[in-house]
FITI-386029 format. One line per field, with one value per residue: chain; residue in one letter; residue number from 1; x, y, z of N, C-alpha, C in turn. Coordinates in steps of 0.1 Angstrom, whole numbers, m for minus. Each point is the difference from the previous one (the first is absolute). Example, Ala and Ser with C-alpha at 12.3 -4.5 7.8 and 13.67 -1.06 7.14 Angstrom:
<pts>
mol <- c(A/A)
type <- c(A/S)
seq <- c(1/2)
nxx <- c(132/m4)
nyy <- c(m57/11)
nzz <- c(78/m7)
caxx <- c(m9/9)
cayy <- c(12/11)
cazz <- c(0/0)
cxx <- c(9/m8)
cyy <- c(12/11)
czz <- c(0/8)
</pts>
This chain:
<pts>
mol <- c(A/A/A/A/A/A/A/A/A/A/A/A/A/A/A/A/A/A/A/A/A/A/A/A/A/A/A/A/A/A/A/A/A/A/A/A/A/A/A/A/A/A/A/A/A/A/A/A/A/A/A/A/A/A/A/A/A/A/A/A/A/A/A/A/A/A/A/A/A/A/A/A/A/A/A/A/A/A/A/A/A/A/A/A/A/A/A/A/A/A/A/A/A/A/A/A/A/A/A/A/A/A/A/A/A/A/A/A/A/A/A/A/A/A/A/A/A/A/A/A/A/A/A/A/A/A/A/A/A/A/A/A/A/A/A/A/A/A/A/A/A/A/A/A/A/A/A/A/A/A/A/A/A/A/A/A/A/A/A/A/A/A/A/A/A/A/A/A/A/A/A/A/A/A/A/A/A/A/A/A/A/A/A/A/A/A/A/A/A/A/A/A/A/A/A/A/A/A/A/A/A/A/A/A/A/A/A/A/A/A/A/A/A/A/A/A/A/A/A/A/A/A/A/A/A/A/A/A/A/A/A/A/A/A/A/A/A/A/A/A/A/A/A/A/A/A/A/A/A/A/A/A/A/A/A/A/A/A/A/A/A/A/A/A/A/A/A/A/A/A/A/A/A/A/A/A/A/A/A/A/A/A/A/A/A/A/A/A/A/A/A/A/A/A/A/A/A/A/A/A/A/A/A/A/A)
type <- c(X/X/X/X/X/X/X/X/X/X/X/X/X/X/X/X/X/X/X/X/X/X/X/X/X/X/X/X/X/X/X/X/X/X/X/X/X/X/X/X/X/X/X/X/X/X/X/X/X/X/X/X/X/X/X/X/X/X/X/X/X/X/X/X/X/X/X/X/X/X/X/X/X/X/X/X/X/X/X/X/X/X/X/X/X/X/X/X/X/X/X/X/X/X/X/X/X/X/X/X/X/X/X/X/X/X/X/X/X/X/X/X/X/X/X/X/X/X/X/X/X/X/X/X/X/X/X/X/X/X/X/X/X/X/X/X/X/X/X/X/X/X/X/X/X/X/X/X/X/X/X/X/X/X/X/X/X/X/X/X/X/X/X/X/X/X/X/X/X/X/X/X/X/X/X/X/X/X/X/X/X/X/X/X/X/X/X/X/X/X/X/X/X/X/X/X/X/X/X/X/X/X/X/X/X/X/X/X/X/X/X/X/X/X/X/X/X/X/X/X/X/X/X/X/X/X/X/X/X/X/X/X/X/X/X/X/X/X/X/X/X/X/X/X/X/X/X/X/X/X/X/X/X/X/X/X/X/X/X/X/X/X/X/X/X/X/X/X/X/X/X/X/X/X/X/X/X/X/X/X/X/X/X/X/X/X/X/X/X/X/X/X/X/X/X/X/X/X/X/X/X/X/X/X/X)
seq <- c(1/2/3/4/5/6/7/8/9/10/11/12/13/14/15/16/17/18/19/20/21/22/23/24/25/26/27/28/29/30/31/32/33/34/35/36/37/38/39/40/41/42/43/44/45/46/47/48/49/50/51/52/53/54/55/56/57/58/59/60/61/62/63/64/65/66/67/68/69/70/71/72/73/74/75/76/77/78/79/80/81/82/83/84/85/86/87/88/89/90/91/92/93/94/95/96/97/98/99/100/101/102/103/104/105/106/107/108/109/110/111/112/113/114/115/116/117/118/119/120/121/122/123/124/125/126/127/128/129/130/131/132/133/134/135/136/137/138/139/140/141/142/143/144/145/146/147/148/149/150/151/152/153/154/155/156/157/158/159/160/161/162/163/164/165/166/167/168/169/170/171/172/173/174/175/176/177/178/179/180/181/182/183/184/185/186/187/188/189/190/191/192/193/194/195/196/197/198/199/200/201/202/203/204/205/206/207/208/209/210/211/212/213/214/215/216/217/218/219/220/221/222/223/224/225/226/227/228/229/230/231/232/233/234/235/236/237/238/239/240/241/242/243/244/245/246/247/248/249/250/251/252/253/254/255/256/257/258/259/260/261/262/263/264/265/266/267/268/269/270/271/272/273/274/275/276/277/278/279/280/281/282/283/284/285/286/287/288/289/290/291/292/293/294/295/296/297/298/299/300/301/302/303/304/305)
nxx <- c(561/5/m12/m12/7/4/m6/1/9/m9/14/9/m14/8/13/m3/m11/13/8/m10/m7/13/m4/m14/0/6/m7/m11/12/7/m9/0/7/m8/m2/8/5/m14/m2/m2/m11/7/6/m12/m6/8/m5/m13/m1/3/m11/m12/4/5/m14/m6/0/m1/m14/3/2/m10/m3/17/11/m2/m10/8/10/m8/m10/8/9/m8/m2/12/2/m6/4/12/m3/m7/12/9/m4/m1/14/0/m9/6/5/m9/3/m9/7/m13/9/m8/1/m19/5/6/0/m9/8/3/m13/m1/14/m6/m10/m3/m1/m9/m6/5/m11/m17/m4/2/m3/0/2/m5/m12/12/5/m3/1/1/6/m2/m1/14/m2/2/6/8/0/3/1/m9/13/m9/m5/0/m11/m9/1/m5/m7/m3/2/m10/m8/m2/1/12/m3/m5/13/m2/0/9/m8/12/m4/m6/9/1/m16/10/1/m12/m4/m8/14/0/m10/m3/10/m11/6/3/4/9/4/3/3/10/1/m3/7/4/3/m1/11/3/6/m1/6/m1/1/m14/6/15/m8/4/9/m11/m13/7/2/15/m13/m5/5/m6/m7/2/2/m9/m3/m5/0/m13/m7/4/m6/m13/2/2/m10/7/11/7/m2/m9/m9/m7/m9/m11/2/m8/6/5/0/14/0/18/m1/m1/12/3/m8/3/13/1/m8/7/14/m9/m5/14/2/m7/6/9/m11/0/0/6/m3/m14/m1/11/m2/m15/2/12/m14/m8/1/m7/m4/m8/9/m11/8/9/m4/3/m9/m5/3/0/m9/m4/4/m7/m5/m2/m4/m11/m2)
nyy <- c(643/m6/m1/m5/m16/3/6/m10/1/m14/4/m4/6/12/m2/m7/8/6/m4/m3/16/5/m2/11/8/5/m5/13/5/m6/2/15/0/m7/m1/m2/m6/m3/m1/5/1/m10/1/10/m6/m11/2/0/m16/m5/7/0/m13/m1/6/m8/m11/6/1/m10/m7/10/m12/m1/3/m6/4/8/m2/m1/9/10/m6/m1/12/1/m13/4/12/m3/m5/11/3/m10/4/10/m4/m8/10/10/m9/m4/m17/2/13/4/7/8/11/1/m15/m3/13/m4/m13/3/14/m9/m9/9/2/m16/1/8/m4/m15/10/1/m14/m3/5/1/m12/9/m10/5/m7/m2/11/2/m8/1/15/m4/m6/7/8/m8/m4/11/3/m7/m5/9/m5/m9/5/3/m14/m4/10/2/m13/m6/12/m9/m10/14/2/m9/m9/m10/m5/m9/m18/m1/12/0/m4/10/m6/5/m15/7/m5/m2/m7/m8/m7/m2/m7/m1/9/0/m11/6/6/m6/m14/5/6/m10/m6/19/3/m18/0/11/m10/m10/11/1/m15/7/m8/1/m3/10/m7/m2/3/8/0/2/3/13/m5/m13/3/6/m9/m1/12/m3/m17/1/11/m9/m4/9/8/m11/m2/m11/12/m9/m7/m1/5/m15/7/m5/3/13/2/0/10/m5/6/m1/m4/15/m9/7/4/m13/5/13/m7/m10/8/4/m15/m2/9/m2/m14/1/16/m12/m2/5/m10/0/6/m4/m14/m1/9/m16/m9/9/10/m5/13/m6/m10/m4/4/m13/m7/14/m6/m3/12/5/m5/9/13/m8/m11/5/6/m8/m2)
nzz <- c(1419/m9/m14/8/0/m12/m7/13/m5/m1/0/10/5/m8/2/14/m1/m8/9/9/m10/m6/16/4/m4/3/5/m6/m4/11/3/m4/m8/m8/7/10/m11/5/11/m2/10/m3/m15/m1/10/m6/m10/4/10/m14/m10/8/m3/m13/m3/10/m11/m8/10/7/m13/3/10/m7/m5/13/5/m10/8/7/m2/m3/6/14/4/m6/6/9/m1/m1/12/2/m6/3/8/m3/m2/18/0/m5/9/11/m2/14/m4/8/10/7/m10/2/m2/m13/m6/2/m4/m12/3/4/m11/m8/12/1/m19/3/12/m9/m12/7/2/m14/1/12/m11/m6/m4/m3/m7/11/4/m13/5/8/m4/m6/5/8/m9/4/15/4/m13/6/2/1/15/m8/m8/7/10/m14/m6/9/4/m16/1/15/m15/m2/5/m12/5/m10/8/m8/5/m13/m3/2/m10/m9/m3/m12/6/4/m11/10/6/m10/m5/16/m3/m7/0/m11/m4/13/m1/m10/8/9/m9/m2/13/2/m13/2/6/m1/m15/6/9/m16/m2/m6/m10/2/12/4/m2/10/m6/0/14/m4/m16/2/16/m6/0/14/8/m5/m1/13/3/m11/9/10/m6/m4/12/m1/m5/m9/0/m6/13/m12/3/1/m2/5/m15/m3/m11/12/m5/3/13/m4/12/4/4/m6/m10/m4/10/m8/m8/m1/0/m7/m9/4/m5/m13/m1/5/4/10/m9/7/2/m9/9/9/m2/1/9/2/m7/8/m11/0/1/m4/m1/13/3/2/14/13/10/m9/m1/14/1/m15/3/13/m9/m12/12/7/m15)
caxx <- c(6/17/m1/m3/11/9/m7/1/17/5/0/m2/m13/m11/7/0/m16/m1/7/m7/m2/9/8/m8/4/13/m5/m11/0/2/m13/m12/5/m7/m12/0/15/m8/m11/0/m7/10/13/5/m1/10/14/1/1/16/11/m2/8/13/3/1/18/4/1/9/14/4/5/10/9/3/m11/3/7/m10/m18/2/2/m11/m8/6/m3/m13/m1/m1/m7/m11/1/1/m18/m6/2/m5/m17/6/8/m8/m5/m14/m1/m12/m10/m5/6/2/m1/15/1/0/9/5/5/2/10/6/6/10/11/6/3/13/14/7/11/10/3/0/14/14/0/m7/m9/m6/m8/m1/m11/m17/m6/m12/m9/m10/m4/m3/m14/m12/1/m6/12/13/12/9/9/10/7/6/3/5/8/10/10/11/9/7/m2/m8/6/0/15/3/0/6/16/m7/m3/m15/0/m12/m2/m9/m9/m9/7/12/m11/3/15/2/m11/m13/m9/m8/m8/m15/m5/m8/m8/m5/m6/m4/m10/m9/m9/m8/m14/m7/m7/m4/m12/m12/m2/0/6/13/1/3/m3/8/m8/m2/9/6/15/7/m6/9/8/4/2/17/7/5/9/12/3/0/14/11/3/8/m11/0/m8/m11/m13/m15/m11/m9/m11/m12/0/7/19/11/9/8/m2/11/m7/8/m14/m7/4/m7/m12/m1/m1/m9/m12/m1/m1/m15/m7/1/13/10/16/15/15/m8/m6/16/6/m5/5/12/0/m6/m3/m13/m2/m13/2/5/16/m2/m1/12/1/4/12/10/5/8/14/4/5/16/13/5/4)
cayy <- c(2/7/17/4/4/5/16/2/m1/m13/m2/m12/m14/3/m3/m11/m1/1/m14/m14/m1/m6/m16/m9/6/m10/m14/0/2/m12/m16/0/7/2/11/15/6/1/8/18/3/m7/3/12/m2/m7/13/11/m4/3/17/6/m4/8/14/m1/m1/14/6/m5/5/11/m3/5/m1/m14/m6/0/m9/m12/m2/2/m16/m7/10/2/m14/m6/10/m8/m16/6/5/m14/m7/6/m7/m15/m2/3/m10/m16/m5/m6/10/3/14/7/10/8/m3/0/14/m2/m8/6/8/m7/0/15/7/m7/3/14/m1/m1/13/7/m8/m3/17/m1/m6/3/m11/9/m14/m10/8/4/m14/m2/9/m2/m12/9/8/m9/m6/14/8/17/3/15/4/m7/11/15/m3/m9/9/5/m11/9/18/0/m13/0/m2/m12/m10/m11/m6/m7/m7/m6/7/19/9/2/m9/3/m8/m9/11/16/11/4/11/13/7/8/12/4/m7/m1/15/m4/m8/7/8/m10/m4/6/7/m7/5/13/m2/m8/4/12/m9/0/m9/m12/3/m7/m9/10/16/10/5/17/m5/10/m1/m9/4/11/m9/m10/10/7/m9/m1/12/4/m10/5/12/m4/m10/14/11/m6/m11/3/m8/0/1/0/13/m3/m7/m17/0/6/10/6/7/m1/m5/10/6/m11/4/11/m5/m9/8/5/m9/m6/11/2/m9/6/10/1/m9/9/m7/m1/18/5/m3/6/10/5/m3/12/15/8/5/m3/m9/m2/m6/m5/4/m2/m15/m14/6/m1/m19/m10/8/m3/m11/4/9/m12/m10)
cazz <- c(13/m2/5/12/9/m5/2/14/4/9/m13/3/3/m18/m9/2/m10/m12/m1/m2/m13/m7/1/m5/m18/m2/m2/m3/m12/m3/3/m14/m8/m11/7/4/m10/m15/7/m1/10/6/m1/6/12/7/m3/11/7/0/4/17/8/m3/10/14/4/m3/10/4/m5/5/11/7/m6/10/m7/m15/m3/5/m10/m17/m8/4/m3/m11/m1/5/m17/m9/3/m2/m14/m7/m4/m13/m9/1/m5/m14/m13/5/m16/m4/m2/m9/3/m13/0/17/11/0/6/17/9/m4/8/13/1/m1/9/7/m5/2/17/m2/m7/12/6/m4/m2/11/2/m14/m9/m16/m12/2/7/m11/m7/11/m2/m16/5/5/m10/m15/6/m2/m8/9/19/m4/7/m1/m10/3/4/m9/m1/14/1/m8/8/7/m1/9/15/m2/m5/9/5/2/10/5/4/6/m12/m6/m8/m11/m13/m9/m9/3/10/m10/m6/6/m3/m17/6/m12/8/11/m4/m10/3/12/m5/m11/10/6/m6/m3/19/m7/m4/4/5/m3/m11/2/m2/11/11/m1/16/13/m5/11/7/m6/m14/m2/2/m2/m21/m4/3/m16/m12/3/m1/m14/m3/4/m7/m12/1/4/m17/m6/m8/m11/m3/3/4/m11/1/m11/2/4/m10/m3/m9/1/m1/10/14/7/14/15/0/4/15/8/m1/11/17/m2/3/13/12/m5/11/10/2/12/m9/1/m13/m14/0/m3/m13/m9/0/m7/m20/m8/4/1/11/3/7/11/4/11/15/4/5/m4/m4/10/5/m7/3/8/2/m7/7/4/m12)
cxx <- c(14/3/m3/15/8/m6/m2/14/1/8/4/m6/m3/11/m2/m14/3/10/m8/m8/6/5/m14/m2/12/m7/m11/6/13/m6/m13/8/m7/m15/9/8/m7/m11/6/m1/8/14/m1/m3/14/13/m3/6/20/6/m6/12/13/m3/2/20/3/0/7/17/0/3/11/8/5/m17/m5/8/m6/m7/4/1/m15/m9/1/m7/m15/m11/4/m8/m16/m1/1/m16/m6/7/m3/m15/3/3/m8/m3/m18/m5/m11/m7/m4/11/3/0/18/4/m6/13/13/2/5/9/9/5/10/19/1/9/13/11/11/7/15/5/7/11/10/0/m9/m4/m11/m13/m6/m7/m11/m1/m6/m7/m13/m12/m6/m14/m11/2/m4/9/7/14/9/11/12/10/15/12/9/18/12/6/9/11/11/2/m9/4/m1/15/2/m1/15/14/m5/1/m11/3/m9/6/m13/m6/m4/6/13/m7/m3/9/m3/m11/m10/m11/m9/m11/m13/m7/m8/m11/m13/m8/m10/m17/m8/m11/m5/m16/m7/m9/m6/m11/m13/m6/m6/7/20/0/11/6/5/m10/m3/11/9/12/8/1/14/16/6/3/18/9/7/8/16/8/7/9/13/7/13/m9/m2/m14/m19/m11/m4/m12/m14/m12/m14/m6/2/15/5/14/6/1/20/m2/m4/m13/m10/m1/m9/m12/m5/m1/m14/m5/m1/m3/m17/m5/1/15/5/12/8/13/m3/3/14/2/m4/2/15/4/m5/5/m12/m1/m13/1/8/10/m8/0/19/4/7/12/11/0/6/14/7/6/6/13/8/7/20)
cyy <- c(5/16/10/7/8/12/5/2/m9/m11/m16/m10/2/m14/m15/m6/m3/m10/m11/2/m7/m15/m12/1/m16/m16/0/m4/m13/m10/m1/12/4/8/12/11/5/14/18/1/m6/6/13/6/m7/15/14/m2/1/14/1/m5/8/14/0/0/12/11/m3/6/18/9/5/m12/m17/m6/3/m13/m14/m2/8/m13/m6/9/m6/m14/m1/10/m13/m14/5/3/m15/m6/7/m6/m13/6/5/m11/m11/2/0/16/6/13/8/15/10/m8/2/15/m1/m3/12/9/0/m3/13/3/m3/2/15/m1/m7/5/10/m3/m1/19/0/m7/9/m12/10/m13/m4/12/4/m11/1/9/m3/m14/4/6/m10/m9/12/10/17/1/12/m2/m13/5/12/m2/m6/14/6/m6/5/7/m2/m7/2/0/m12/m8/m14/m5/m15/m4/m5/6/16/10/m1/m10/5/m7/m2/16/9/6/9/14/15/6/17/15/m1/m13/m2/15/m3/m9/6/13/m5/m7/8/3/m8/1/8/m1/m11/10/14/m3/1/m17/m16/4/m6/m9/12/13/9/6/20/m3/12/m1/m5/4/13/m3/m10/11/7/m6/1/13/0/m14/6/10/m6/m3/15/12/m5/m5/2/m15/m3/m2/0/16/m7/m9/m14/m3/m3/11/8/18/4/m9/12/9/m11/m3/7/m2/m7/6/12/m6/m2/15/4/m10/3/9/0/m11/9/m6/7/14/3/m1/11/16/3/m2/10/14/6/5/m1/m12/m1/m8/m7/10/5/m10/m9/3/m6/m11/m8/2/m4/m12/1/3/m17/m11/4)
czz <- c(m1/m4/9/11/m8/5/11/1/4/m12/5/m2/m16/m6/6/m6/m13/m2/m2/m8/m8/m1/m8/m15/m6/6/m5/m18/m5/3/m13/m3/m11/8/3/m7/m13/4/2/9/12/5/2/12/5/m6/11/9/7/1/8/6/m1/6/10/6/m6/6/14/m1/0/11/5/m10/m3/m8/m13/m7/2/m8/m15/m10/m6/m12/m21/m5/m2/m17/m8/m3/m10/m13/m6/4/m8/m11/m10/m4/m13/m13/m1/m15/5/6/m7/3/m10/1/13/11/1/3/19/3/m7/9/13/3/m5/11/7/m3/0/11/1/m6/12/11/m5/m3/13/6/m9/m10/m13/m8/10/3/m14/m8/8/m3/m16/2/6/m9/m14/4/0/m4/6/13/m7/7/m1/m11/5/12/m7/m3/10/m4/m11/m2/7/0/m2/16/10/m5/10/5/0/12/5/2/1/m15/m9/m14/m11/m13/m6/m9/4/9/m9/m8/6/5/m7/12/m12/6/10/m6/m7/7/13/m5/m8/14/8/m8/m2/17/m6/m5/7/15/m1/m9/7/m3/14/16/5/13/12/m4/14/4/m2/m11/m1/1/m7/m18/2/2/m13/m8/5/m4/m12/m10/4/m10/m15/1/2/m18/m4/m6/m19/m4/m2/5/m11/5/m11/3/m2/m12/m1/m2/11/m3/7/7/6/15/13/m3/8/12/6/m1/12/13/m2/10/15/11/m3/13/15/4/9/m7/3/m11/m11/0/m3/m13/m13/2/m3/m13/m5/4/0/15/8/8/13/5/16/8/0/8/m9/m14/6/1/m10/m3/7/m2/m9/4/7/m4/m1)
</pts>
């Protein structure tokens, strides 16, 4: 029913349905705790139940500025309530599921912790948005896009800083904010993030979780990403790579660039970024220089900066 209303825009009647879900979750699982904490089939129905819920307030909170400030909190909370029950079925000492029944509840809370990366992304909470993303990933190995979001973040972690709660400056006492202090770091790591998206949705092997509706884009969209990554590395600096042999072996990065911007304009040639780029790494005259459109636009906002 809660879905129902959700998918109607009734997001009211969705979020007051998915309340008296939860309220009954929360006495179903302190009155027989050893049944329902143990049960799969359980706990991943009660973990849907909560991120419907957190999406509903999520939709809500995009409402207007005044009802952001209202349901984000909610929205952020109610992600987390859903992820600590996968915990509570995780740790139970009378813990007996079998493998697939654990990967069910597993993928189930994946998404949940994608949906809060993005939540905490959203706030400017780089640590916390970064932990649910590798949480995410670490529950389903096949969430490309928790990867390449992960990725996303790191690229932008200069301009991706969390702010201290208690005095508005930025807080990078802890390791991994210190750590991305280092450009080499964020470079390898976000590049290392991207290319794993890459292969998980390029793998014939296993279906990825919420296979893109058009991979092209996105498969060209990842190749750009990583080219502007690899053009940026000093001209000093080379790649490693394994040949066909197996070996490893060093690569200029900036050949490894224009490769990439290859790939991404081979996947789709409406990439205007991929096509620029790759027409200003190369002299070959064979290769198509972007649109004059999207020349100018980018001229443009240079001229603005």
């Amino acid at each position: 029913m809660g879905d129902e209303a959700l998918m109607a825009n009734q997001v009211p009647q969705a979020i007051s349905i998915y309340q008296e879900g939860t309220q009954l979750i929360q006495m179903e699982t302190k009155s027989d705790e050893k049944t329902t904490l143990t049960s799969s089939s359980y706990i991943a129905t009660a973990i849907s139940i909560y991120t419907n819920l957190g999406t509903a307030y999520s939709v809500m909170a995009e409402q207007s500025p005044k009802q952001q400030i209202l349901y984000q909190p909610k929205t952020i909370q109610t992600y987390r309530d859903a992820i600590m029950l996968h915990q509570q079925f995780s740790n139970h000492p009378s813990q007996k599921s079998t493998t697939a029944e654990l990967q069910k509840v597993n993928k189930v809370a994946a998404q949940t912790s994608f949906f809060l990366g993005m939540e905490y992304q959203d706030t400017n909470d780089f640590e916390q948005a970064m932990t649910s993303y590798g949480l995410a990933y670490t529950f389903d190995p096949l969430h490309w896009s928790a990867l390449a979001n992960m990725a996303a973040l790191i690229s932008d972690y200069p301009n991706f800083r969390s702010p201290d709660e208690t005095d508005g400056t930025t807080d990078d006492s802890s390791p991994m904010m210190k750590a991305y202090e280092d450009p080499a770091v964020r470079s390898e790591e976000a590049l290392m993030a991207y290319n794993k998206a890459y292969e998980i949705l390029t793998s014939t092997k296993e279906e990825p979780t919420d296979y893109p509706s058009n991979p092209n884009y996105m498969l060209s969209e990842l190749q750009y990403r990583m080219g502007k990554i690899l053009v940026d590395a000093p001209s000093d600096r080379t790649c490693q790579i394994m040949s066909d042999k197996q070996e490893q072996q060093s690569v200029d990065c900036h050949q490894m660039a224009i490769y990439a911007f290859h790939q991404a304009v081979e996947y789709d040639d409406t990439n205007e970024q991929a096509k620029h780029m790759l027409a200003a790494m190369t002299a070959d005259a064979t290769v198509v220089r972007a649109s004059n459109p999207y020349v100018t636009e980018l001229f443009e906002k240079y001229a603005k900066k």
